[in-house]
C-alpha positions in Angstrom: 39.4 0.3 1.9 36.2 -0.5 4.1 35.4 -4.1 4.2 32.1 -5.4 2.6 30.6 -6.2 6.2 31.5 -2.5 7.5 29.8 -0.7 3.8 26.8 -3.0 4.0 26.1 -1.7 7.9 27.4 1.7 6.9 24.2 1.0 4.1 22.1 -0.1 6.3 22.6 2.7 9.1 22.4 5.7 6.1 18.6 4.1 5.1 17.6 3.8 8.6 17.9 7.3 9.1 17.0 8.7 6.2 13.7 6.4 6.4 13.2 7.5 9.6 14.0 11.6 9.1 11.2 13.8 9.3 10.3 16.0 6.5 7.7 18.6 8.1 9.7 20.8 10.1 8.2 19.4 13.4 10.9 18.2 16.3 11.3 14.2 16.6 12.2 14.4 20.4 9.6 13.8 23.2 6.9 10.8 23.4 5.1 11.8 20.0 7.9 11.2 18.3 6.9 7.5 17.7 3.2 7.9 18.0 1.8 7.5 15.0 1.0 10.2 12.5 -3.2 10.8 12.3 -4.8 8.0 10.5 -5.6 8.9 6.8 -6.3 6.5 4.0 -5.6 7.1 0.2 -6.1 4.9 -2.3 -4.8 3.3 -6.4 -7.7 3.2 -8.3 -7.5 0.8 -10.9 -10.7 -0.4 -11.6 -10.7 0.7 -15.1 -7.6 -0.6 -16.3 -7.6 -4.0 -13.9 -10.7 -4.3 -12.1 -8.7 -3.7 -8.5 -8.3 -0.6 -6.3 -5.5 -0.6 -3.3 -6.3 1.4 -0.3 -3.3 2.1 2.3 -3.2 3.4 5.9 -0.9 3.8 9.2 2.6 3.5 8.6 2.6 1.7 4.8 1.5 5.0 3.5 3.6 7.2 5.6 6.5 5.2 4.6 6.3 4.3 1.1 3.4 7.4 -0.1 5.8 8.0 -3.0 6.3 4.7 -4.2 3.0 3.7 -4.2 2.1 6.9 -6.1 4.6 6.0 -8.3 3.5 2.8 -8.5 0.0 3.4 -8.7 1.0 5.7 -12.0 3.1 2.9 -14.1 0.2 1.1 -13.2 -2.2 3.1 -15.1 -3.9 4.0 -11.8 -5.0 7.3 -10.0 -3.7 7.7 -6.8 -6.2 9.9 -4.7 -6.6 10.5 -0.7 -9.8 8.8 0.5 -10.5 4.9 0.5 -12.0 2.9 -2.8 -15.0 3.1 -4.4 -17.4 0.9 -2.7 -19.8 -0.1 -6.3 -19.7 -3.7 -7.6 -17.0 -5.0 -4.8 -16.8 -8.4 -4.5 -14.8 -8.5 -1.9 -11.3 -7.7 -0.6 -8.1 -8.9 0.5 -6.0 -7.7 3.0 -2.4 -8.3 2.5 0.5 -8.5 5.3 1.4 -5.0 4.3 -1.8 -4.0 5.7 -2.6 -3.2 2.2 -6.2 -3.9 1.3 -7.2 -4.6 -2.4 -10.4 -4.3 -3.4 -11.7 -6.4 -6.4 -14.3 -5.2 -8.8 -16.8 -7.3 -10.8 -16.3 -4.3 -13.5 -13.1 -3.2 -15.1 -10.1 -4.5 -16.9 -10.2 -7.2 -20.2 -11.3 -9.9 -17.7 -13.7 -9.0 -15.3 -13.2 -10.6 -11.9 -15.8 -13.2 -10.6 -15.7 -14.1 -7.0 -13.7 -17.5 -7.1 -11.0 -16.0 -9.2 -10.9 -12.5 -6.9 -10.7 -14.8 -4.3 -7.9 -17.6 -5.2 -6.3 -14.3 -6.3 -5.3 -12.9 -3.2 -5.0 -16.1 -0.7 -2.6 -18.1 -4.0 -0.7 -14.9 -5.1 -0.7 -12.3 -2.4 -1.4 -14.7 0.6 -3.9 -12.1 1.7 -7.0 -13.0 4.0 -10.5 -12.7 1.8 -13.1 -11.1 2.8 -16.3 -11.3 0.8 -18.4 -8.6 0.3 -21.6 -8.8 1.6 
């Protein structure tokens, strides 16, 4: 019987490298094996339902692309390559995740306002606010 300290680092070691194996045929030895993959941005539009729209980059999108489709889905989003619309943004908030949501003046049962977008991300995400000017 393994003990609960040797399954958890057994656990740990098994999502390590399957986080970390590469899925497009390409070798993973050499120095561009940790350079980072070319910069793309895609995005979870959810202006409609909520008013918001998430765009992700770098490694957050590389790593977790099928969750945050996923996500973006249950969410009643779209989930497109590209970054957010840039219409009636009233500013956005860039989360530790490097995650930056967008918030929309338009969209969702209550459309944001400024103060609300605002107290939003800093009071529930932690996020750093950037107006949009």
């Amino acid at each position: 019987m393994i003990s609960r300290p040797a399954f958890a680092f057994a656990l740990v070691a098994m999502h390590a490298t399957f986080s970390c194996s590469r899925t497009d045929g390409a070798s993973s030895t050499g120095a561009d094996a940790l350079a980072p993959s070319p910069s793309r941005t895609s995005n979870c539009d959810r202006i409609t339902a909520m008013g918001v729209c998430s765009e992700y980059t770098g490694s957050n999108l590389q790593m977790n692309e099928g969750v945050l489709r996923e996500s973006c889905r249950k969410l009643a989003g779209t989930f497109v390559g590209g970054e957010c619309p840039n219409t009636t943004v009233l500013g956005s908030c860039t989360l530790a995740t490097t995650e930056v949501r967008h918030y929309y003046a338009t969209g969702g049962t209550t459309p944001y306002d400024a103060a609300r977008a605002e107290k939003e991300c800093s009071g529930n995400y932690a996020g750093k606010w950037t107006a949009f000017k």
